[in-house]
C-alpha positions in Angstrom: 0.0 0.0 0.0 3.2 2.1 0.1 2.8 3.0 -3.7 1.1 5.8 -5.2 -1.5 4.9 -8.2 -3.6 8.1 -8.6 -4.0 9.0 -11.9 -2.3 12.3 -13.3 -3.9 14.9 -15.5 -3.7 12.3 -18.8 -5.9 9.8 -16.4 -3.1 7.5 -16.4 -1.6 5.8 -13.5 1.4 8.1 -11.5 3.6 5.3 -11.4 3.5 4.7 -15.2 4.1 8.8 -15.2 7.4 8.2 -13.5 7.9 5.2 -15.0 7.7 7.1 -18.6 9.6 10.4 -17.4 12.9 8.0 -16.2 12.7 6.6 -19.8 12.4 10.2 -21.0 15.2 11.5 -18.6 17.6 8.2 -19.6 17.1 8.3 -23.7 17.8 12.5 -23.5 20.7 11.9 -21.2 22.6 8.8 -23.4 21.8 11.4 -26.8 23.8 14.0 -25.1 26.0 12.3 -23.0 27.4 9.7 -26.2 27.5 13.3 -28.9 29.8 14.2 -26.1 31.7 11.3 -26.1 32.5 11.3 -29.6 33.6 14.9 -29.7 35.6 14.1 -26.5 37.2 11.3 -29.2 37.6 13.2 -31.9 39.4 15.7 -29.5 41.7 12.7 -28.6 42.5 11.8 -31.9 43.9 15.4 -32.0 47.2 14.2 -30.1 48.7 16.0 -27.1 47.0 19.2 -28.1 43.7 18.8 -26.3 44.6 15.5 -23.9 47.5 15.3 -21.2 49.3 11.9 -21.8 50.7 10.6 -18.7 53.5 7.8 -18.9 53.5 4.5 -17.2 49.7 4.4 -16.7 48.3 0.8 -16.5 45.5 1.4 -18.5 47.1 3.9 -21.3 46.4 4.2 -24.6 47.3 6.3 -27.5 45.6 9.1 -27.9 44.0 8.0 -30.9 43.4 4.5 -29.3 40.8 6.4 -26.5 40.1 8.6 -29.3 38.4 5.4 -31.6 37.2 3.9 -28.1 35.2 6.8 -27.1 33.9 7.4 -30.7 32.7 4.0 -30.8 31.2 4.0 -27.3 30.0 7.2 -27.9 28.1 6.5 -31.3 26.7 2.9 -30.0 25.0 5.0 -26.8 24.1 7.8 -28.7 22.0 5.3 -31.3 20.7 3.5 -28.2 19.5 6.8 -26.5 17.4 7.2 -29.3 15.8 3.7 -29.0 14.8 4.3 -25.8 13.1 7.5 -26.4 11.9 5.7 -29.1 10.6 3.0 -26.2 11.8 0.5 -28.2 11.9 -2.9 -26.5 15.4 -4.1 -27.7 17.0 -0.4 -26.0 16.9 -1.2 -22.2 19.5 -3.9 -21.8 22.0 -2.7 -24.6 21.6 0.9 -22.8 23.1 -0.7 -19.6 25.2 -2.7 -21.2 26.8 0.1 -23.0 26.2 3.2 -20.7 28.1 0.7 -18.2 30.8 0.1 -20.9 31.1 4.1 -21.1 31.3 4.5 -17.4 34.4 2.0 -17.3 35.9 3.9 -19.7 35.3 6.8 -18.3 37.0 6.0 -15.4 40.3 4.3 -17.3 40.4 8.1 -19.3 40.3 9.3 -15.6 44.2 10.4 -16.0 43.7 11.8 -19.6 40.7 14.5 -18.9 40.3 13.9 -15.0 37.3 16.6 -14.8 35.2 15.8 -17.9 35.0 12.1 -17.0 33.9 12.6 -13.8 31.0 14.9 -15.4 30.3 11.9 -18.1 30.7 8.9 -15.3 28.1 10.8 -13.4 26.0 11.0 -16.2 26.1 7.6 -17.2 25.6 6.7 -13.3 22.1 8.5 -13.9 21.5 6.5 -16.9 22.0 3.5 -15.0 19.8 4.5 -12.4 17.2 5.3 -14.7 17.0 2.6 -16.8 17.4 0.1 -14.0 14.4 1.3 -11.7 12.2 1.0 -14.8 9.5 -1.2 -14.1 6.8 -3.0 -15.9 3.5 -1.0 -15.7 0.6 -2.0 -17.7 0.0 0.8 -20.3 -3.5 2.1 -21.0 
């Protein structure tokens, strides 16, 4: 009896409200966050002009090897952000899959760009959030 079913102003159930507006919220926030994360790779792929390149890290790359990595991460969440505004039913589980991947490297660039992944890794920690809290609410 803890949850909340009165209907909203559309006459449909609040939960599903929330329910659609965390869908909303997670397929805006994997468009912006993966366009960011390929012009944060194509800023890689610029060399040593735009990314500080530390020696001896364990998990270091090129500059053009993050570059590709977060162009490909990038384009695969971007495309998947639009699936699940979209409310697609393939979206959900390749979103966590790859906003999960993104978050991991995120971290690994942690060295490269220390500020702007924290900013993206908290991002894609809401796009977690969201699209695991979904749940299943029959739609009118």
């Amino acid at each position: 009896m803890g949850r909340h079913t009165s209907p909203d102003a559309h006459g449909a159930p609040e939960s599903h409200a929330r329910m659609v507006g965390g869908l909303l919220f997670a397929g805006v926030l994997m468009l912006g966050t993966g366009v960011l994360a390929v012009l944060q790779g194509v800023a890689a792929l610029g060399g040593e002009v735009y990314t500080r390149v530390d020696d001896g890290y364990l998990y270091g790359f090129s500059p053009a090897g993050w570059g590709w990595v977060h162009i490909a991460l990038g384009a695969l969440i971007a495309l998947t952000g639009w699936g699940v505004l979209g409310d697609a039913a393939w979206a959900r589980l390749p979103g966590l899959l790859f906003a999960s991947l993104g978050l991991v490297a995120q971290f690994a660039y942690l060295p490269y760009q220390p500020v702007w992944s924290v900013v993206l890794m908290a991002a894609y920690a809401l796009v977690l959030w969201a699209l695991a809290v979904r749940r299943d609410v029959a739609r009118r």
